[in-house]
Backbone as XML, in Angstrom:
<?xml version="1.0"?>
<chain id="A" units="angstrom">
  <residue number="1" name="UNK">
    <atom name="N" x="-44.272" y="8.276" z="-29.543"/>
    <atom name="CA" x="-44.058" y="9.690" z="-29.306"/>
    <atom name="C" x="-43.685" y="9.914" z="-27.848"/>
  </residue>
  <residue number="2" name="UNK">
    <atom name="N" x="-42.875" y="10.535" z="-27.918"/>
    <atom name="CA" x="-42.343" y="11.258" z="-26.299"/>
    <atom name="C" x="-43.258" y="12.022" z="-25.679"/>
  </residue>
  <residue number="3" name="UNK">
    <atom name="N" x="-43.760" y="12.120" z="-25.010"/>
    <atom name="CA" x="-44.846" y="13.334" z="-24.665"/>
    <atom name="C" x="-43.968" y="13.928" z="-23.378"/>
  </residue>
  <residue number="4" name="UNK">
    <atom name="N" x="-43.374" y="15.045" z="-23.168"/>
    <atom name="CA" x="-42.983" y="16.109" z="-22.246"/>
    <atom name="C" x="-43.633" y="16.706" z="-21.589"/>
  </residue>
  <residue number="5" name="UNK">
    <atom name="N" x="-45.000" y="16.361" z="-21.296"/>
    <atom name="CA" x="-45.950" y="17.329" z="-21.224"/>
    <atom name="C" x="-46.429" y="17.884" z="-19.735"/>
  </residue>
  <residue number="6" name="UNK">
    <atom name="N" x="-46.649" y="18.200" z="-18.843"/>
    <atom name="CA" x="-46.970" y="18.389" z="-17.570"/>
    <atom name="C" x="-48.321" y="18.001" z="-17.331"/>
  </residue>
  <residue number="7" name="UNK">
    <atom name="N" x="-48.573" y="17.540" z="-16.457"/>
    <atom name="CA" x="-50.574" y="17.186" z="-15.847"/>
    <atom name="C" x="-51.001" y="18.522" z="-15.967"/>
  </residue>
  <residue number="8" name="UNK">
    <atom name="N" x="-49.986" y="19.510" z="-15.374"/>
    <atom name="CA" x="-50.946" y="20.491" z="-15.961"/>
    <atom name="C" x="-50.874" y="21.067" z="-16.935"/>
  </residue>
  <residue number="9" name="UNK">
    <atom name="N" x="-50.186" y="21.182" z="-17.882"/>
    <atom name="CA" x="-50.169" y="21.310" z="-19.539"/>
    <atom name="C" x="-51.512" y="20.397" z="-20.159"/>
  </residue>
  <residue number="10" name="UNK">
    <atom name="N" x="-51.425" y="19.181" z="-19.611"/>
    <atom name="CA" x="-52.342" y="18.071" z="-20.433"/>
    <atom name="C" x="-53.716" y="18.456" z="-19.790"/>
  </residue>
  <residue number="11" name="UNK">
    <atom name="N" x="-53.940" y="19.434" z="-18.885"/>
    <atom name="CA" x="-55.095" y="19.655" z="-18.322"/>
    <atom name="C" x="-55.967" y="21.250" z="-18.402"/>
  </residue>
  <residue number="12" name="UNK">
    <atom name="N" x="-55.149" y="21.516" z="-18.894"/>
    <atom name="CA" x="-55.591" y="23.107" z="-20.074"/>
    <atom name="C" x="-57.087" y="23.165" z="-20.518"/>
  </residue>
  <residue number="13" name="UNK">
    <atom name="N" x="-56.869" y="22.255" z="-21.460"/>
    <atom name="CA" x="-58.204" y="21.885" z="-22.036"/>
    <atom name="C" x="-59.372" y="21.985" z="-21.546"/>
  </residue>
  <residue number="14" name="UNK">
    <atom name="N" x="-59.015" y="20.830" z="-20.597"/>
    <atom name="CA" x="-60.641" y="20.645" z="-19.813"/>
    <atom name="C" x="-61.152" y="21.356" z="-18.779"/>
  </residue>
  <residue number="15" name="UNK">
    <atom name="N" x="-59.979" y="22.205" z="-18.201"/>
    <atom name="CA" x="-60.228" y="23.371" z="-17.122"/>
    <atom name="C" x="-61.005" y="24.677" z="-18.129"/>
  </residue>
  <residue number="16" name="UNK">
    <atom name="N" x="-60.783" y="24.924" z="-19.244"/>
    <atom name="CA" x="-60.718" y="25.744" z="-20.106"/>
    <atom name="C" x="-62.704" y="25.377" z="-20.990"/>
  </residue>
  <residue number="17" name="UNK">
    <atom name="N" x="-62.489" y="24.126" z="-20.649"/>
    <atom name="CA" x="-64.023" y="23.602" z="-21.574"/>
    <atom name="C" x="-64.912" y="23.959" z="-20.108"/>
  </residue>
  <residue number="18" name="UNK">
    <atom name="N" x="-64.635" y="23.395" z="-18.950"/>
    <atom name="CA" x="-65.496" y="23.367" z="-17.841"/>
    <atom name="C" x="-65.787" y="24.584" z="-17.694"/>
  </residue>
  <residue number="19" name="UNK">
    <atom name="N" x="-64.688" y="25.331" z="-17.625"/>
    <atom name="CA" x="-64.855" y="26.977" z="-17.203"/>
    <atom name="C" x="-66.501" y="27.397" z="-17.981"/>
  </residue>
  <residue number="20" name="UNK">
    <atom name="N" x="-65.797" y="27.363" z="-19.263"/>
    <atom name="CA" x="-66.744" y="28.068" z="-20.358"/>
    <atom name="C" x="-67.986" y="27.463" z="-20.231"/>
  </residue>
  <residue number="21" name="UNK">
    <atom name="N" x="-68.436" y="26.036" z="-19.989"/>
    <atom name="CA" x="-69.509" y="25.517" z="-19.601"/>
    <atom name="C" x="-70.496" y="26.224" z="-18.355"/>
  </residue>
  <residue number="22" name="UNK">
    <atom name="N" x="-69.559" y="26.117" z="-17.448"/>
    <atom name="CA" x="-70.042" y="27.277" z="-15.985"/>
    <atom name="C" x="-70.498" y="28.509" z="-16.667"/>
  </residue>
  <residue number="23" name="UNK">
    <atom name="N" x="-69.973" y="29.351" z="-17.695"/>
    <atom name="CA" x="-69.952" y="30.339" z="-17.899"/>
    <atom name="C" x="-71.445" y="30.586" z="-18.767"/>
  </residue>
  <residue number="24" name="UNK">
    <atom name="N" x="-71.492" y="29.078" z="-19.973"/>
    <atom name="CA" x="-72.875" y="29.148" z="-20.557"/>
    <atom name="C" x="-74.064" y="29.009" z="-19.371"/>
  </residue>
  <residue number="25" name="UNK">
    <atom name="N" x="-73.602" y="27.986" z="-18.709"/>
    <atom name="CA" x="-74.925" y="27.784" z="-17.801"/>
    <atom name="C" x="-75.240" y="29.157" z="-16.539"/>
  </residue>
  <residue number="26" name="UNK">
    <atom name="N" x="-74.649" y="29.728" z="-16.670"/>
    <atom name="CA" x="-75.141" y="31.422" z="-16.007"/>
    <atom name="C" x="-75.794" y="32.033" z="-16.824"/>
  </residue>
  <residue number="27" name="UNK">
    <atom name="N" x="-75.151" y="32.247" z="-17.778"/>
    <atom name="CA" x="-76.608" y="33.050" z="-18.965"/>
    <atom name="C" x="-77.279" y="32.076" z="-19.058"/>
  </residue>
  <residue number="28" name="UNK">
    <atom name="N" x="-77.346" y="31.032" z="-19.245"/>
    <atom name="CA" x="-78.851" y="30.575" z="-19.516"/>
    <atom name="C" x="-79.595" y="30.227" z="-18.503"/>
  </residue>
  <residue number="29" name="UNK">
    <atom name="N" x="-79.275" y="30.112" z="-17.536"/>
    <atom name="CA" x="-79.982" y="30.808" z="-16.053"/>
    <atom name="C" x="-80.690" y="31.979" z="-15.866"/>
  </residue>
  <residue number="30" name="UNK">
    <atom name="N" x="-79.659" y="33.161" z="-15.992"/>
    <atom name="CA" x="-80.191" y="34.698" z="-16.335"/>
    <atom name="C" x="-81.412" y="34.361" z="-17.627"/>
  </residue>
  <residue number="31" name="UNK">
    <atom name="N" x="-81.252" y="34.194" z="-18.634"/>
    <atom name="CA" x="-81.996" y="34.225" z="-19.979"/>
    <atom name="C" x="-83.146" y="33.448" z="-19.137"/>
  </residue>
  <residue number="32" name="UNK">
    <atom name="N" x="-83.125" y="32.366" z="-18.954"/>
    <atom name="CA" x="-84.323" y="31.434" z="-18.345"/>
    <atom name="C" x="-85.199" y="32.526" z="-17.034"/>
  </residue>
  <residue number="33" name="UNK">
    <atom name="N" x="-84.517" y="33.223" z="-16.184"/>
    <atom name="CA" x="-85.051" y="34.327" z="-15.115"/>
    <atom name="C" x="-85.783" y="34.965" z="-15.986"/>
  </residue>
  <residue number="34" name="UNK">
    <atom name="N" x="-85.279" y="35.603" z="-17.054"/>
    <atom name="CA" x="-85.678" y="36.925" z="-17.790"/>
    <atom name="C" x="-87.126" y="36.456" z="-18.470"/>
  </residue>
  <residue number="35" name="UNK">
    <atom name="N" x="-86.920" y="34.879" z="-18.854"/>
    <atom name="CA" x="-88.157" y="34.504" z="-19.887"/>
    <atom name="C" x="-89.328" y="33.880" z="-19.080"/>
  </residue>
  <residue number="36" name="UNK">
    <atom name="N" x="-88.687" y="33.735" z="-18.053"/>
    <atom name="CA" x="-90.065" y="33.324" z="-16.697"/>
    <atom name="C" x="-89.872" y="31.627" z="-17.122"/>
  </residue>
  <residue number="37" name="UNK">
    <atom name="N" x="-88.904" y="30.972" z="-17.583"/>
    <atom name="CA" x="-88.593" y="29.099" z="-18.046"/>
    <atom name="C" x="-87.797" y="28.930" z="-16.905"/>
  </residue>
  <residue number="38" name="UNK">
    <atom name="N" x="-88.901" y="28.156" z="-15.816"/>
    <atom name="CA" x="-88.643" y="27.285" z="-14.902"/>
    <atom name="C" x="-87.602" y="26.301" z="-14.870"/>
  </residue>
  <residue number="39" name="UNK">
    <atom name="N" x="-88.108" y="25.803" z="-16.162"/>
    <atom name="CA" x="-87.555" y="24.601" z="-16.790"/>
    <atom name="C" x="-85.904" y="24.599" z="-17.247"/>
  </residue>
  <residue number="40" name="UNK">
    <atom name="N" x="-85.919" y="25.897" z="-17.531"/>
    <atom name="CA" x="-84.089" y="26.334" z="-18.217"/>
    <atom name="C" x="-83.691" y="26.240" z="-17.029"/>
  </residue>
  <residue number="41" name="UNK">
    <atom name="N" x="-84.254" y="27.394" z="-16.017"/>
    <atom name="CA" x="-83.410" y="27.576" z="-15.085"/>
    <atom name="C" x="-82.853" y="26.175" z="-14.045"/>
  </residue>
  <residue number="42" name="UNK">
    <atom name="N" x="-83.597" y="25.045" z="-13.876"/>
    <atom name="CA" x="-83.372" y="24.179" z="-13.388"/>
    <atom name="C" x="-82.352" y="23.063" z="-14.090"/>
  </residue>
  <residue number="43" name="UNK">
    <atom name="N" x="-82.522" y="23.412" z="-15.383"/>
    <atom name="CA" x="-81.721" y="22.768" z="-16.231"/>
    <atom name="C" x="-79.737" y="23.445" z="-16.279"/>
  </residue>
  <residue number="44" name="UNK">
    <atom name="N" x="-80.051" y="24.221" z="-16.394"/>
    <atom name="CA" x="-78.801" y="25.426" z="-16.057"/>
    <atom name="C" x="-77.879" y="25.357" z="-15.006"/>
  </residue>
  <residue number="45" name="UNK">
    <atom name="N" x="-79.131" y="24.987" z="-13.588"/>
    <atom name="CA" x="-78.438" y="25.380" z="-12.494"/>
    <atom name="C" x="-77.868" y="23.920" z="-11.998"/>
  </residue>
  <residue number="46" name="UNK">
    <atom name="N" x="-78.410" y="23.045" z="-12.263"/>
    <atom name="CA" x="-77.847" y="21.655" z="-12.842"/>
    <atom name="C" x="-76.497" y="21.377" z="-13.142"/>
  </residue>
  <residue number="47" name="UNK">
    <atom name="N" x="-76.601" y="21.682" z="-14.825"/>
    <atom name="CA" x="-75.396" y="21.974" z="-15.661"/>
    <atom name="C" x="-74.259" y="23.033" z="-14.826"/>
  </residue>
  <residue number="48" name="UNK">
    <atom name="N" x="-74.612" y="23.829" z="-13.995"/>
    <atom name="CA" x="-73.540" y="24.636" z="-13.216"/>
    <atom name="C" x="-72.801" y="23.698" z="-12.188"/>
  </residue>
  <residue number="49" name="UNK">
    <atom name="N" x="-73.633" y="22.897" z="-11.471"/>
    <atom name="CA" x="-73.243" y="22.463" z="-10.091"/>
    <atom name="C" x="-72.835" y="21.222" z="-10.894"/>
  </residue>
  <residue number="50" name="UNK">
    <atom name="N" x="-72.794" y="20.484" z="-11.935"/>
    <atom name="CA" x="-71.984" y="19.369" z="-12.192"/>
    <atom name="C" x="-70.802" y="19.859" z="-12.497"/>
  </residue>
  <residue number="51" name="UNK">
    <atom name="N" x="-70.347" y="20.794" z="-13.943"/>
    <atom name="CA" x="-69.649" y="21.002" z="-14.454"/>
    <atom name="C" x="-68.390" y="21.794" z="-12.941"/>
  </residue>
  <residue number="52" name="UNK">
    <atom name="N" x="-68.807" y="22.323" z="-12.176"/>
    <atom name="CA" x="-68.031" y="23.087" z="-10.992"/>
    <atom name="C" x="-67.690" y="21.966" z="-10.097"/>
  </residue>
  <residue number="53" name="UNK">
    <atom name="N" x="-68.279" y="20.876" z="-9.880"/>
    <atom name="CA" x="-67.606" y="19.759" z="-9.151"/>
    <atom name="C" x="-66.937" y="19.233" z="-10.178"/>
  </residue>
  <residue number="54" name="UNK">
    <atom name="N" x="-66.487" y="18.563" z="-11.314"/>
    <atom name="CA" x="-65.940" y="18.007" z="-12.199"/>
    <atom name="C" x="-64.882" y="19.120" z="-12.093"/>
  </residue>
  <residue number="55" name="UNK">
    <atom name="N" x="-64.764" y="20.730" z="-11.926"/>
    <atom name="CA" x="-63.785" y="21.386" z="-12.153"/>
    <atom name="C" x="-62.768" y="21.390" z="-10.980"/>
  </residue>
  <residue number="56" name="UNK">
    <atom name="N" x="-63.764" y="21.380" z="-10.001"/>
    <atom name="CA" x="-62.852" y="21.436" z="-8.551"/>
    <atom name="C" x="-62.235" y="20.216" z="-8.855"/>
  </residue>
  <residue number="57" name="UNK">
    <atom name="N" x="-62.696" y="19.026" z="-9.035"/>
    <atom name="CA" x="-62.136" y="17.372" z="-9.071"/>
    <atom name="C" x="-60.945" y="17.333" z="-9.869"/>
  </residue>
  <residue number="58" name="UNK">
    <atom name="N" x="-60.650" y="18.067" z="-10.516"/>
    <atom name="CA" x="-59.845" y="18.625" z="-11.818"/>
    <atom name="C" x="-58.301" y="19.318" z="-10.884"/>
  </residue>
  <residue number="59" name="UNK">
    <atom name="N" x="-58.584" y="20.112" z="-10.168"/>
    <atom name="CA" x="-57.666" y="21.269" z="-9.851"/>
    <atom name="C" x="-57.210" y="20.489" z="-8.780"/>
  </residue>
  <residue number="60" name="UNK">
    <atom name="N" x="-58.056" y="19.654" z="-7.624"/>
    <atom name="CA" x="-57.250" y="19.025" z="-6.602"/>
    <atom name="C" x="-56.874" y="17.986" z="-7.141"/>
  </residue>
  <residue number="61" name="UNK">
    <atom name="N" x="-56.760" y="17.482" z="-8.099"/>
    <atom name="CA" x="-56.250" y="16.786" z="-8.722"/>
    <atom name="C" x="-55.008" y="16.955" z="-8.964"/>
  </residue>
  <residue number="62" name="UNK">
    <atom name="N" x="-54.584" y="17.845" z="-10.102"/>
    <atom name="CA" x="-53.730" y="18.782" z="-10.500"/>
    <atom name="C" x="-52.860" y="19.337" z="-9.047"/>
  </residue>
  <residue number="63" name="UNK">
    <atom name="N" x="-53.262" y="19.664" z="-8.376"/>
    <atom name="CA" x="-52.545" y="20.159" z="-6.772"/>
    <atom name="C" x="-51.851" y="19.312" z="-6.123"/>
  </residue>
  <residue number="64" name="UNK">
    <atom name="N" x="-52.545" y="17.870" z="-6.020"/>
    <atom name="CA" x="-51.965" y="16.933" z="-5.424"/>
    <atom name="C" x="-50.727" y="16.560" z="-6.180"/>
  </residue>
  <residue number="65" name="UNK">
    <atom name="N" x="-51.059" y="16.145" z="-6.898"/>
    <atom name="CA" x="-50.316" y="15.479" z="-7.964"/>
    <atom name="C" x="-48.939" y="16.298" z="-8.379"/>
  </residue>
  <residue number="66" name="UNK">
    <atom name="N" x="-48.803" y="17.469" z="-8.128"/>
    <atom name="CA" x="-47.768" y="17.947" z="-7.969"/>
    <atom name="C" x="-47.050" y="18.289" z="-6.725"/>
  </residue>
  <residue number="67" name="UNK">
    <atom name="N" x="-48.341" y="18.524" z="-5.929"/>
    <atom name="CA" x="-47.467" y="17.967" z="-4.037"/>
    <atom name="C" x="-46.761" y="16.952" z="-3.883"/>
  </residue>
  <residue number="68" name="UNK">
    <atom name="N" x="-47.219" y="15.779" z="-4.492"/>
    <atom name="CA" x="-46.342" y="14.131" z="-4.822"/>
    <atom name="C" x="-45.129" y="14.463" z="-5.176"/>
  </residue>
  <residue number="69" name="UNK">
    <atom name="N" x="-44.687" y="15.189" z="-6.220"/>
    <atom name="CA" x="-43.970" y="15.192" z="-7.081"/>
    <atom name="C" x="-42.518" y="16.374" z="-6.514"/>
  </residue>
  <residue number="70" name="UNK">
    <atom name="N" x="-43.314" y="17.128" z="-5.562"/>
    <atom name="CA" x="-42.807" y="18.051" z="-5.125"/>
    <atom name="C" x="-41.497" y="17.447" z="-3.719"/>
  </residue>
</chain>
């Protein structure tokens, strides 16, 4: 198969999964505040600060890689 595809076409996805990940782990941060769970919230705020470095790692990725190209 030919694939035409751009790095950033082929990278939609996972900018799009990470996002929404960041996005669960804020409510369940908030929800964990609200329920007095230590335990969520540490778990949450976790899941935020990985998934947001994996996203940044993602985009300068994507940036460079078309500075190259540029």
């Amino acid at each position: 198969m030919n694939n035409k595809l751009s790095l950033r076409q082929k990278l939609i996805v996972p900018f799009l999964i990470f996002t929404g990940m960041i996005v669960v782990g804020i409510r369940s941060m908030y929800k964990g505040m609200l329920l007095h769970q230590n335990w969520r919230v540490a778990l949450a705020a976790l899941g935020v600060v990985c998934f947001t470095t994996l996203l940044c790692f993602l985009v300068v990725t994507v940036f460079k890689q078309e500075k190259q190209k540029a």
